[in-house]
TORPA-4810 file (N, C-alpha, C, O; in nm, 3 decimals):
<nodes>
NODE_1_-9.057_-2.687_0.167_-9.031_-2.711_0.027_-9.058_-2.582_-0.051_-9.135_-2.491_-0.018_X
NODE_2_-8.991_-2.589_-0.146_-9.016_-2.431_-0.254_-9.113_-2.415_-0.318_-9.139_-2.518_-0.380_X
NODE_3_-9.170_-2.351_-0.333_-9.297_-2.322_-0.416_-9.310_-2.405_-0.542_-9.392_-2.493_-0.565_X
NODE_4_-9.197_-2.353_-0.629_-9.171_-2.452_-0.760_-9.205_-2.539_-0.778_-9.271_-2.590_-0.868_X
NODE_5_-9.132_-2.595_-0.624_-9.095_-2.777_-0.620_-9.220_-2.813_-0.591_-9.254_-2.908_-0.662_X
NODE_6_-9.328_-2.767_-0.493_-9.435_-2.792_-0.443_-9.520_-2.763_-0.550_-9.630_-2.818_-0.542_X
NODE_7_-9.507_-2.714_-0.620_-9.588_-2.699_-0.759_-9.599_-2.831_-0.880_-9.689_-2.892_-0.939_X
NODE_8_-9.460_-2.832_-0.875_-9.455_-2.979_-0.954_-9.461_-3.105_-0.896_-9.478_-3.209_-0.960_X
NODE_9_-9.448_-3.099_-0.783_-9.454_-3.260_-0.731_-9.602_-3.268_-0.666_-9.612_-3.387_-0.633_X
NODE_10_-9.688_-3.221_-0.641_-9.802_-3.222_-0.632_-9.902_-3.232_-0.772_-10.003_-3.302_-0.756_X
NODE_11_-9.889_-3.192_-0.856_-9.913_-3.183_-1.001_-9.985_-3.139_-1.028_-10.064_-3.176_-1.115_X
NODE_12_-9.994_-2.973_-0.922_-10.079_-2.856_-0.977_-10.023_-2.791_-1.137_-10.103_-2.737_-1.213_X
NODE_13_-9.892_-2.804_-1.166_-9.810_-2.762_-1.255_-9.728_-2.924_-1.261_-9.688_-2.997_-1.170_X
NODE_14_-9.723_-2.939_-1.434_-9.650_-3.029_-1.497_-9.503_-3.016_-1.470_-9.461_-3.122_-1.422_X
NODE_15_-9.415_-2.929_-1.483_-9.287_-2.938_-1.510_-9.254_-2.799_-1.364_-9.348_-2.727_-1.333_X
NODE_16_-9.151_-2.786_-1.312_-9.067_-2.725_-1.179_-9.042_-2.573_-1.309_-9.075_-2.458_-1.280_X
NODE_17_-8.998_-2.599_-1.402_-8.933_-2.481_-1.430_-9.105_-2.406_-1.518_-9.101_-2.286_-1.544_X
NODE_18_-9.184_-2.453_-1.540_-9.301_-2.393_-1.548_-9.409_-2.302_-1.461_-9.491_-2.211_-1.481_X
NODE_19_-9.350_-2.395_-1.338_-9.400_-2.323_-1.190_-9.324_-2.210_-1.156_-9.366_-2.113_-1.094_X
NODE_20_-9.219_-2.225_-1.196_-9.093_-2.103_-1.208_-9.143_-1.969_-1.287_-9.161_-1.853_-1.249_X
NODE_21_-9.158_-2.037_-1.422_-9.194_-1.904_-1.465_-9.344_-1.839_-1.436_-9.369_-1.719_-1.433_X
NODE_22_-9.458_-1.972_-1.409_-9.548_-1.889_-1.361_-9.518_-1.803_-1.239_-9.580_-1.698_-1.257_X
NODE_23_-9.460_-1.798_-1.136_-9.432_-1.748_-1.021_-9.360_-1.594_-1.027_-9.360_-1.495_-0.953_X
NODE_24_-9.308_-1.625_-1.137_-9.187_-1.484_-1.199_-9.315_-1.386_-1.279_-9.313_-1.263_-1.269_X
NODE_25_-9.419_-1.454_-1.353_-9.513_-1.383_-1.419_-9.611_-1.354_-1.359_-9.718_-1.338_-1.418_X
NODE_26_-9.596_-1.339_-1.203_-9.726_-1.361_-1.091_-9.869_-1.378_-1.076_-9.965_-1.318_-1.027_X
NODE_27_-9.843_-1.490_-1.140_-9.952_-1.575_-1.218_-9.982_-1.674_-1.043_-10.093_-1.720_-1.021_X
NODE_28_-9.891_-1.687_-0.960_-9.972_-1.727_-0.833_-9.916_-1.657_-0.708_-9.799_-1.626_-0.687_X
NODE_29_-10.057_-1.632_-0.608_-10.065_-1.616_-0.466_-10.053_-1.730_-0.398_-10.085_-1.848_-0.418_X
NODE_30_-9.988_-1.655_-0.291_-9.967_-1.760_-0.150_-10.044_-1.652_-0.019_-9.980_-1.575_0.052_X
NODE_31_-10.204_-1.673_-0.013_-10.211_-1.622_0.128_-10.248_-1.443_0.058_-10.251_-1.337_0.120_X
NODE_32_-10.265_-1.464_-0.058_-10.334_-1.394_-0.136_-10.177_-1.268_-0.162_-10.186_-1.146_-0.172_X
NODE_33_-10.091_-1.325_-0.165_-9.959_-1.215_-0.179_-9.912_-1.247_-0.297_-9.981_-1.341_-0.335_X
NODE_34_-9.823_-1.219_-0.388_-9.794_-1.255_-0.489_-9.650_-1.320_-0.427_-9.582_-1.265_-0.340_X
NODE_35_-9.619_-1.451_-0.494_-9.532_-1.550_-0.454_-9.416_-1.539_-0.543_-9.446_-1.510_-0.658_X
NODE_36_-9.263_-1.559_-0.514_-9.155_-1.565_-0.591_-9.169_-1.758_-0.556_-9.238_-1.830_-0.484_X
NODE_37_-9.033_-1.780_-0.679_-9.028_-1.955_-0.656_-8.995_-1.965_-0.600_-9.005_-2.086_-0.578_X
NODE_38_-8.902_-1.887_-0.473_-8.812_-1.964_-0.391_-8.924_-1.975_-0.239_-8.917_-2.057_-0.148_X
NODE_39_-8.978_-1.913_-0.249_-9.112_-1.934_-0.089_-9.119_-2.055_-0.051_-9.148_-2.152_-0.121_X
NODE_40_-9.095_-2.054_0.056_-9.101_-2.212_0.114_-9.285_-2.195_0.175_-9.325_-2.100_0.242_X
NODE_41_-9.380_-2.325_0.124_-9.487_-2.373_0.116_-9.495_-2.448_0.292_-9.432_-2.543_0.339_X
NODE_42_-9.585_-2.371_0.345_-9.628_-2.459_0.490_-9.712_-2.489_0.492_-9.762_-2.475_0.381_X
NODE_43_-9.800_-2.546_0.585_-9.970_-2.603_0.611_-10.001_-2.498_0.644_-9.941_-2.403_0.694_X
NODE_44_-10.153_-2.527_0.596_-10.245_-2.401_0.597_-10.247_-2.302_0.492_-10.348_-2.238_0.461_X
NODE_45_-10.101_-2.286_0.424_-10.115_-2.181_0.346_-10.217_-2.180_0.200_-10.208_-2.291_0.148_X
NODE_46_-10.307_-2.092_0.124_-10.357_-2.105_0.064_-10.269_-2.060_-0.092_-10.217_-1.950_-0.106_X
NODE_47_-10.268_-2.149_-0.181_-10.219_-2.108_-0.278_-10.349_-2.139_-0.426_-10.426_-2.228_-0.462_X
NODE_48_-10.301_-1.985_-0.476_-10.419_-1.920_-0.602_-10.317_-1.937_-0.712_-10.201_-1.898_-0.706_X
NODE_49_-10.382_-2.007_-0.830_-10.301_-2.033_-0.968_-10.380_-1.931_-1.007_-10.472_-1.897_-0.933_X
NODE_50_-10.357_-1.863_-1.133_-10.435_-1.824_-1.222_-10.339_-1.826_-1.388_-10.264_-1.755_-1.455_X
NODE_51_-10.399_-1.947_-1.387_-10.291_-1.980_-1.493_-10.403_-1.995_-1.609_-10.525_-2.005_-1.593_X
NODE_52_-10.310_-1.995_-1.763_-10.371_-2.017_-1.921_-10.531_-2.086_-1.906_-10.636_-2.040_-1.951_X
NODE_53_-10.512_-2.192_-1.841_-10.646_-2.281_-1.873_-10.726_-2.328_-1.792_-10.823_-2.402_-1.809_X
NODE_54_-10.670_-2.268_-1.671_-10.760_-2.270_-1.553_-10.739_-2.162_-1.454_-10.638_-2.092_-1.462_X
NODE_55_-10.821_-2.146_-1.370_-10.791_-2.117_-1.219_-10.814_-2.192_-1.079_-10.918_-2.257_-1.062_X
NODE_56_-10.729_-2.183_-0.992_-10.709_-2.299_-0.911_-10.646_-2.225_-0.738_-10.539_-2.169_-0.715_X
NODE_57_-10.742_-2.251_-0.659_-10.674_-2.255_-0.512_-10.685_-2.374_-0.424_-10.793_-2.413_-0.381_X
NODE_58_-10.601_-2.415_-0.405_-10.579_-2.529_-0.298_-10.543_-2.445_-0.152_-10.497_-2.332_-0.138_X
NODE_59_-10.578_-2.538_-0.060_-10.471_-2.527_0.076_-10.437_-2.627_0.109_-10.505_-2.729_0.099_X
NODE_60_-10.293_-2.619_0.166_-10.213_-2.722_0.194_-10.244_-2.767_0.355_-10.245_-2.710_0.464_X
NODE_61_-10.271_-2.906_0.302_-10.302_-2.937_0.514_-10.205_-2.943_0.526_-10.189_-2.859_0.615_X
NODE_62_-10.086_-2.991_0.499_-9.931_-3.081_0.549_-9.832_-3.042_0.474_-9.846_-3.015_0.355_X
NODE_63_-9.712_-3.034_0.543_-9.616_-2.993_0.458_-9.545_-3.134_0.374_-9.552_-3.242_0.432_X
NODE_64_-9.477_-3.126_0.232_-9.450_-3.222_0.178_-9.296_-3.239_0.278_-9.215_-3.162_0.330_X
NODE_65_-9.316_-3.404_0.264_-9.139_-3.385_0.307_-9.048_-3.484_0.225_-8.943_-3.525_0.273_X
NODE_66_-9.092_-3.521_0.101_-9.037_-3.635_0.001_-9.080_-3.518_-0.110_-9.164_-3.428_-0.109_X
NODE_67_-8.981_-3.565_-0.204_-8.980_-3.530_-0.318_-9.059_-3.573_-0.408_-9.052_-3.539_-0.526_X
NODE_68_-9.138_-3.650_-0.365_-9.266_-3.685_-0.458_-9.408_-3.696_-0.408_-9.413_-3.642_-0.298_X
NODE_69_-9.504_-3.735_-0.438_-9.643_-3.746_-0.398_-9.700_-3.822_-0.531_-9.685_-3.801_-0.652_X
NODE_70_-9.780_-3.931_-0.448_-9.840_-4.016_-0.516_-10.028_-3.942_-0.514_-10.104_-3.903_-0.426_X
NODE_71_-10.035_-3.956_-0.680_-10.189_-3.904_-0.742_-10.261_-3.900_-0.630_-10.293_-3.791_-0.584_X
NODE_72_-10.307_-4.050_-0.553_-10.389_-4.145_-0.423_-10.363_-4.009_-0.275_-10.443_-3.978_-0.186_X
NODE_73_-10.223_-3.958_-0.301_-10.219_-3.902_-0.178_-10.278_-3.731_-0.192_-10.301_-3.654_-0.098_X
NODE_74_-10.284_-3.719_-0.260_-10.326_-3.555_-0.308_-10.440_-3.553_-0.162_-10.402_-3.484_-0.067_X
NODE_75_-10.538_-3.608_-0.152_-10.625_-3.544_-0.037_-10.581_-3.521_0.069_-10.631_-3.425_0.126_X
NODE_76_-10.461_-3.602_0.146_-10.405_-3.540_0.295_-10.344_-3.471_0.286_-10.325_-3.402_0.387_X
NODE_77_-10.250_-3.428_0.126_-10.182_-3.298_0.148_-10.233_-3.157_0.088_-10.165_-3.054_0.081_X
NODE_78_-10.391_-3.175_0.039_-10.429_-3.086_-0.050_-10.577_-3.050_-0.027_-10.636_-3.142_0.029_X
NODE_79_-10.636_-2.967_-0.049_-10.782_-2.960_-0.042_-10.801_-2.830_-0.146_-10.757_-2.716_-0.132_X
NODE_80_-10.862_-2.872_-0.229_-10.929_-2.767_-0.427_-11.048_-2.735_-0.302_-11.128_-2.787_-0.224_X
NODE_81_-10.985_-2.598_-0.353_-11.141_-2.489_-0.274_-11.146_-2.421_-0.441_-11.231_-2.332_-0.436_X
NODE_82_-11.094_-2.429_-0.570_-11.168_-2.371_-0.654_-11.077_-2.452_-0.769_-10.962_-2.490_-0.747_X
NODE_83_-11.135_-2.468_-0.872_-11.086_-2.515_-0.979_-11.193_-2.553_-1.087_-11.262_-2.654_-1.102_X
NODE_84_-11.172_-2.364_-1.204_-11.206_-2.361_-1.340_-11.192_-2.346_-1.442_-11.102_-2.271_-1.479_X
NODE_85_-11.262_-2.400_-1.520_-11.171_-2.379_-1.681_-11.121_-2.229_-1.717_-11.166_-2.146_-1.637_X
NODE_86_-11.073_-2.198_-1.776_-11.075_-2.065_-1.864_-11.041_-2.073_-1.990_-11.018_-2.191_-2.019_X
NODE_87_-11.026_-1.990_-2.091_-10.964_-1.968_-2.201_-10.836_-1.882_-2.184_-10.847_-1.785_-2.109_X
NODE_88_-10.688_-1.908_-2.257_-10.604_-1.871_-2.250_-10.630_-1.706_-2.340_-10.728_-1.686_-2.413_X
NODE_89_-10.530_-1.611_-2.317_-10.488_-1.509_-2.429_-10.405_-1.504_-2.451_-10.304_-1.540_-2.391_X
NODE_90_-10.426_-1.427_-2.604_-10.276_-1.436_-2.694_-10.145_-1.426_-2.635_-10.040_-1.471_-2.683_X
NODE_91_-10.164_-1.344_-2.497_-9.979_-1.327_-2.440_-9.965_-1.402_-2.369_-9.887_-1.386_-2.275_X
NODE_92_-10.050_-1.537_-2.388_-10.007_-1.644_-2.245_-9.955_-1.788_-2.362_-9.956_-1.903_-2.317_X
NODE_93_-9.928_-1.770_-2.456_-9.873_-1.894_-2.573_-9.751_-1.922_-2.465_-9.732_-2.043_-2.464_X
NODE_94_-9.673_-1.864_-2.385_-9.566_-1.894_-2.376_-9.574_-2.052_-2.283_-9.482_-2.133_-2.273_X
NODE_95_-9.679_-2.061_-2.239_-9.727_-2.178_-2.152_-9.738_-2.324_-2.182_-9.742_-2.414_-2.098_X
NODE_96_-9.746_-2.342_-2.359_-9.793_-2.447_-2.419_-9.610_-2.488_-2.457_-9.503_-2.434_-2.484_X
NODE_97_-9.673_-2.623_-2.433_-9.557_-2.715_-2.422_-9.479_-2.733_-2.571_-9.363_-2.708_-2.601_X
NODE_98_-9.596_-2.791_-2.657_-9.553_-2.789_-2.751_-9.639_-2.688_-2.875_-9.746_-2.687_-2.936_X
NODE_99_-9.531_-2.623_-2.867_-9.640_-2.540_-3.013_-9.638_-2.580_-3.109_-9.544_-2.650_-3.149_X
NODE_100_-9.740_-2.551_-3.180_-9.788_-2.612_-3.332_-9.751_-2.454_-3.390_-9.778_-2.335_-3.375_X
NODE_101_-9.670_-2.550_-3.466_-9.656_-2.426_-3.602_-9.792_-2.425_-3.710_-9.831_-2.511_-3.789_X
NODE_102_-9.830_-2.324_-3.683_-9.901_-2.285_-3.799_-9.872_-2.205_-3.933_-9.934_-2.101_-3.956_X
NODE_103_-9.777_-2.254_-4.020_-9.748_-2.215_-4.136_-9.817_-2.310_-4.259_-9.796_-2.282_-4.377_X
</nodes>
């Protein structure tokens, strides 16, 4: 499965085309390399977010083979070896879903 896709259907990342652009802004490692979206995701591999509001590495025990994953199943296909808060910076707005206008 593609990085993207494995990004969003696991629900390390909300939306496929978010995982997209984090991936383009190399905002995540695979195996500590910097990852494009199209990388196809195997077992074992370790993947590093370092995204707006957190930071996050999982490794994948199993490869997905459905297009979805249920919340319940996250532990046989996933194992959080790190996951912490952070504070975003000003050049990372592009991340928030919905912006608030402040005028």
């Amino acid at each position: 499965m593609r990085l993207d896709k494995f990004l969003q259907v696991s629900g390390l990342i909300k939306r496929r085309v978010l995982g997209n652009e984090a991936c383009d802004r190399g905002l995540v490692n695979v195996n500590g390399v910097r990852a494009k979206p199209t990388r196809e995701v195997k077992s074992g591999d370790v993947i590093d977010l370092h995204l707006p509001f957190r930071e996050v590495s999982v490794r994948v025990l199993q490869e997905l083979t459905s297009g979805t994953m249920r919340k319940s199943d996250r532990p046989k296909y996933l194992e959080t070896l790190r996951d912490e808060p952070r504070k975003p910076t000003q050049d990372e707005s592009w991340w928030e879903d919905d912006p608030v206008d402040q005028h």
